[in-house]
Kinemage of the C-alpha trace (Angstrom):
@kinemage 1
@onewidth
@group {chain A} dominant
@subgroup {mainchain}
@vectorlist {calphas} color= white
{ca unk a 1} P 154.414 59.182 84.081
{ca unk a 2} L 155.895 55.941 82.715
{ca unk a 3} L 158.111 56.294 80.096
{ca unk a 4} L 159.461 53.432 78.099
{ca unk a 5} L 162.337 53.684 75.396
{ca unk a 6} L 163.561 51.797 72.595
{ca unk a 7} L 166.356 50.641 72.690
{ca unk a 8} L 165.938 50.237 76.542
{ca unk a 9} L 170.042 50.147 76.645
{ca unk a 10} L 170.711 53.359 74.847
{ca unk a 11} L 172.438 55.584 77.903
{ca unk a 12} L 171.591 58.983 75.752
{ca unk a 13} L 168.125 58.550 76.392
{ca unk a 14} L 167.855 56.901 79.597
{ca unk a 15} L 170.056 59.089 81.858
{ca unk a 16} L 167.616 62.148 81.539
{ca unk a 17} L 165.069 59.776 82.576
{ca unk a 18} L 165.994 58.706 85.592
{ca unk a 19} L 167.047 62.069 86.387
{ca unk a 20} L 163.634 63.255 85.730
{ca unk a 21} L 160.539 62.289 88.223
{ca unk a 22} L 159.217 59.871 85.424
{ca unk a 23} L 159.228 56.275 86.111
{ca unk a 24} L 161.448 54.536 83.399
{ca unk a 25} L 160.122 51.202 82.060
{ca unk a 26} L 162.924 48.838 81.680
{ca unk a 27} L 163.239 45.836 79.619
{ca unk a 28} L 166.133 44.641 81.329
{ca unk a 29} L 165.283 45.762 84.386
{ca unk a 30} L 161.959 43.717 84.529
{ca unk a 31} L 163.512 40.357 82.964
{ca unk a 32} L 166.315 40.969 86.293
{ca unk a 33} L 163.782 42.121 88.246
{ca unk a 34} L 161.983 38.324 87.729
{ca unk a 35} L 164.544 37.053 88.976
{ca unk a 36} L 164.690 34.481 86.161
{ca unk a 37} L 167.651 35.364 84.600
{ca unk a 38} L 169.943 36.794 87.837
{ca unk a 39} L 172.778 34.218 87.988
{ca unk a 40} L 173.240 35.223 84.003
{ca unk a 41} L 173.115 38.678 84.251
{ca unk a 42} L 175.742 37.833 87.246
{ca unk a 43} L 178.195 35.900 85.399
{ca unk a 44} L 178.582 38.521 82.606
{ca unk a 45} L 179.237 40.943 85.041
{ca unk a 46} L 181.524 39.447 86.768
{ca unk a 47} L 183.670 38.129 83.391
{ca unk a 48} L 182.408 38.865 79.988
{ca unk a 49} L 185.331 37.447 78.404
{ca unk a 50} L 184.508 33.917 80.485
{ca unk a 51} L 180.596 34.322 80.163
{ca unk a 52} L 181.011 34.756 76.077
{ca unk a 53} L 182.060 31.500 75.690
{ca unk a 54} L 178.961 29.720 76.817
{ca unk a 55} L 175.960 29.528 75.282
{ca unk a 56} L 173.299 31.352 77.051
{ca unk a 57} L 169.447 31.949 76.494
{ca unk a 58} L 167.211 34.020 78.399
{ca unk a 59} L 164.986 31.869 80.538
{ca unk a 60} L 161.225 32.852 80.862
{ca unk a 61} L 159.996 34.275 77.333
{ca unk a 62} L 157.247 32.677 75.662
{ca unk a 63} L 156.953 33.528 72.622
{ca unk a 64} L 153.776 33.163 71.946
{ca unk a 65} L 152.454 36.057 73.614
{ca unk a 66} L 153.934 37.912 71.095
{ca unk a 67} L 150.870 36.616 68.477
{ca unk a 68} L 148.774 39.392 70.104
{ca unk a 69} L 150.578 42.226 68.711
{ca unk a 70} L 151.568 40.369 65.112
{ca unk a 71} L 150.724 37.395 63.460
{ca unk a 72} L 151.744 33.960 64.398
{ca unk a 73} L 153.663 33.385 60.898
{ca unk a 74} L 156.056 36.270 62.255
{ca unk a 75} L 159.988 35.339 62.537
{ca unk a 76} L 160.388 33.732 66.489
{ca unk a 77} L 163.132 36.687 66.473
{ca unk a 78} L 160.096 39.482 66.001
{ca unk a 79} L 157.545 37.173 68.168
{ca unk a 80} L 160.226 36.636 70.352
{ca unk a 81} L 160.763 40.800 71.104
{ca unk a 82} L 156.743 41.718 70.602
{ca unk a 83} L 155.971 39.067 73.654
{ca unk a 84} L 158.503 41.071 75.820
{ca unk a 85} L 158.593 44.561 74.629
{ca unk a 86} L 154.819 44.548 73.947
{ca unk a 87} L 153.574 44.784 77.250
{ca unk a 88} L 155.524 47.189 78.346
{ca unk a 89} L 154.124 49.387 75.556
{ca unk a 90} L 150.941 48.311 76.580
{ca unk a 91} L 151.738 49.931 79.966
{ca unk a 92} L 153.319 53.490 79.104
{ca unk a 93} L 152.234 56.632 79.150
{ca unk a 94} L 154.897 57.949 76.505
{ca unk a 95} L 157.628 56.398 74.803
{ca unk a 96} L 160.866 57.907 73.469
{ca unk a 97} L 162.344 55.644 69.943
{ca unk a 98} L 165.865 56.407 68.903
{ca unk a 99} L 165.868 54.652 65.175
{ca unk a 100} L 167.931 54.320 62.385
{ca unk a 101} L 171.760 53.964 62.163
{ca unk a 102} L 174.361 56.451 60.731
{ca unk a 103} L 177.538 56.028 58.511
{ca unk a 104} L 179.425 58.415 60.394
{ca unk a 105} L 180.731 57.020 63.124
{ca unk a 106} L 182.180 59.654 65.588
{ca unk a 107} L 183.185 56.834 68.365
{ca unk a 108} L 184.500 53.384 68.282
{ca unk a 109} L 181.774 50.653 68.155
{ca unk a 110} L 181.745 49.612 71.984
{ca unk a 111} L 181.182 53.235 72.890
{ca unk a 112} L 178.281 53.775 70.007
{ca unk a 113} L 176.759 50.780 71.609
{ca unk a 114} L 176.736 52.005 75.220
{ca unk a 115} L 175.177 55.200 73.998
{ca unk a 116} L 172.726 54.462 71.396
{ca unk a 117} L 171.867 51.140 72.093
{ca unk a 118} L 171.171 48.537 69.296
{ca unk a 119} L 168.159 48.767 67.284
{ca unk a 120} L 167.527 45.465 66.592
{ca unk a 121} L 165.501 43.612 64.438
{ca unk a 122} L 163.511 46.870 61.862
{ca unk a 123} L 160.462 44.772 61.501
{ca unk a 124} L 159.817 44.898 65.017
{ca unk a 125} L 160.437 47.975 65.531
{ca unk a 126} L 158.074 48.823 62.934
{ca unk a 127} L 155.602 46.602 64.750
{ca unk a 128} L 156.312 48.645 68.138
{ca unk a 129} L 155.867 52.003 66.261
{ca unk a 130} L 152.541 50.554 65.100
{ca unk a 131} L 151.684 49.657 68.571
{ca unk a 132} L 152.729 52.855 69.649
{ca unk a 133} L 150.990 54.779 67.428
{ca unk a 134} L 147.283 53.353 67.732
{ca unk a 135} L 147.655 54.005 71.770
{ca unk a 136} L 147.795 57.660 70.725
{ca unk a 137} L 149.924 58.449 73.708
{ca unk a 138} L 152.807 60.790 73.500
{ca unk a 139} L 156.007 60.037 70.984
{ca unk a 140} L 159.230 61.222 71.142
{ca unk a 141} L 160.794 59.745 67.984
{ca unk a 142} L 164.472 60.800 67.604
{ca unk a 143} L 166.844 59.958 64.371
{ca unk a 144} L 170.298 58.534 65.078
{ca unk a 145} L 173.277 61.179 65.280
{ca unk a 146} L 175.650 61.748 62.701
{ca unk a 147} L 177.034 64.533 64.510
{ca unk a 148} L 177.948 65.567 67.617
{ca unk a 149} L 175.548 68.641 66.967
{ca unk a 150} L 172.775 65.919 66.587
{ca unk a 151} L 173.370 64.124 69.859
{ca unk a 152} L 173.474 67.780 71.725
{ca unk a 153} L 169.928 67.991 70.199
{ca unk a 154} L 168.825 64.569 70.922
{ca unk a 155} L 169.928 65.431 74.588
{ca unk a 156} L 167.474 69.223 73.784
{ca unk a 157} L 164.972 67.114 72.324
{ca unk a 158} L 164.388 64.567 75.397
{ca unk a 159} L 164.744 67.381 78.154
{ca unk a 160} L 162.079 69.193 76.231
{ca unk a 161} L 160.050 66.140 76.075
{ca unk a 162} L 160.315 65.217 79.262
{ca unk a 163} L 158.992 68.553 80.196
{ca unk a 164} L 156.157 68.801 78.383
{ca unk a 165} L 155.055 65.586 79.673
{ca unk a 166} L 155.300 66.920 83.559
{ca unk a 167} L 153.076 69.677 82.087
{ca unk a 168} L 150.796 67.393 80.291
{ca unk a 169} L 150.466 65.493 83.716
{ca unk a 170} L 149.534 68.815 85.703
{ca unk a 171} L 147.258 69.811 83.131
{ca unk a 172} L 148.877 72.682 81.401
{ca unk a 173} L 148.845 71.677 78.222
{ca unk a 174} L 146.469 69.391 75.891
{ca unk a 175} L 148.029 69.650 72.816
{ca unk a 176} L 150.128 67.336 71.268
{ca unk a 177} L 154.275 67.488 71.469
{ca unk a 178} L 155.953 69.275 68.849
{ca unk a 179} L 159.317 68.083 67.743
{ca unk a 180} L 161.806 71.223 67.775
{ca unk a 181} L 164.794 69.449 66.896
{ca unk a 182} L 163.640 67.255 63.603
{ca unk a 183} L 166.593 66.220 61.876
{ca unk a 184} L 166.369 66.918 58.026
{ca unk a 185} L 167.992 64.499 55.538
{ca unk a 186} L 169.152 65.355 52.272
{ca unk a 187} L 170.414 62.736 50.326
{ca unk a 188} L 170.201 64.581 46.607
{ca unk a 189} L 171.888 67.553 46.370
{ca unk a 190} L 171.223 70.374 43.828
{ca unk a 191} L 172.816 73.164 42.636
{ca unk a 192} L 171.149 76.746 43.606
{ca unk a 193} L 170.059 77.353 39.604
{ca unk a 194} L 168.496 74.038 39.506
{ca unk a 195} L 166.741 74.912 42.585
{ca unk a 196} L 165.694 78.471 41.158
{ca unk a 197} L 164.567 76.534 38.706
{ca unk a 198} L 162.072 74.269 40.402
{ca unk a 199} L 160.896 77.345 42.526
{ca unk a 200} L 159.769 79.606 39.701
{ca unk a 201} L 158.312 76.749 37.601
C-alpha cells in the first residue's frame, strides 16, 4: 500500500515504513525526485552553516493548485502546502498524522526536530485531516509524546498499523483500525471525593 505521513520528516514514523513492504509517499522525496530543487537540496548538505545564509525558495510550486482542496482567499502559506501535500493525499491508501506539540521536552530541540518533524502551519493540517477524512481510507492519527512511554507506544501504535494494513490488503480483515494506544489527556484534575461525587449523582 502507499502510505503517506505528516510531517513527511518525522524519523519516528517513517523508519517503520520503509522497513515495512509499504511504499512511503514522500514530500521531499518527490520535490528531489523532480529534479527541480537538486542543486539546493545539495548545497545544504554539503554546508548548512554556508547554505543558511542565502535566501532560498523552492522552485516548482504553484500555488494555485492548492484552490482545489481550500478556497482561494486561503493564506499563500496554507495554499502553498495544500498544492503540494494535497496530491499526495489524493494518492494514498492510508496515512499516518503525528499532531500536536508537547511542553515536556525530553531532548534538545535539533533532536525533537529530527524525530517528530515540524507540524507546520495547524490550519493546514486541519485542511489535510479534512481531506483525509472524506477519502475514508485508513488513519493512523498519533498525539505528540510527552514521555518516553508515549514514543514506545507511538513506535506500538505504527507497527500495529502497519500490520493491519498488510492484512487489510490480503483480505483478512474489513473492519476499520482500532487505535490501542490512544493517549488520554487530563488537563483538570480532581480529587477522588469530588469524583465520588459526580459518579453517584
Amino acid at each position: 500500500m502507499k502510505v503517506a505521513i505528516i510531517p513527511d520528516s518525522a524519523m519516528i514514523i517513517l523508519n517503520p515504513i520503509n522497513k515495512s513492504k509499504h511504499k512511503l509517499l514522500s514530500l521531499f522525496d518527490r520535490m528531489y525526485k523532480e529534479g527541480k530543487n537538486k542543486e539546493i537540496i545539495e548545497e545544504y548538505k554539503k554546508d548548512v552553516h554556508k547554505s543558511s545564509k542565502k535566501s532560498h525558495t523552492i522552485e516548482g510550486i504553484n500555488p494555485y493548485k492548492g484552490i482545489r482542496y481550500c478556497g482561494y482567499e486561503a493564506p499563500s502559506g496554507v495554499l502553498g502546502r495544500m498544492s503540494k501535500i494535497g496530491p499526495i493525499i489524493d494518492e494514498a491508501d492510508a496515512v499516518i498524522m503525528l499532531t500536536g506539540n508537547s511542553p515536556n521536552h525530553m531532548y534538545n530541540t535539533l533532536n525533537e526536530l529530527i524525530l517528530f518533524g515540524s507540524t507546520g502551519c495547524l490550519n493546514a493540517q486541519r485542511l489535510l485531516e479534512s481531506q483525509i477524512k472524506s477519502r475514508k481510507i485508513p488513519f493512523l492519527k498519533l498525539d505528540y509524546p510527552d514521555t518516553r512511554e508515549d514514543i514506545i507506544n507511538i513506535i506500538d501504535e505504527e507497527n500495529s498499523f502497519l500490520k493491519y494494513l498488510e492484512d487489510l490488503e490480503k483480505g483478512k480483515v474489513t473492519e476499520p483500525y482500532q487505535i490501542k494506544h490512544a493517549k488520554v489527556v487530563c488537563k483538570d484534575k480532581i480529587s477522588v471525593n469530588e469524583f465520588e461525587e459526580i459518579l453517584y449523582k
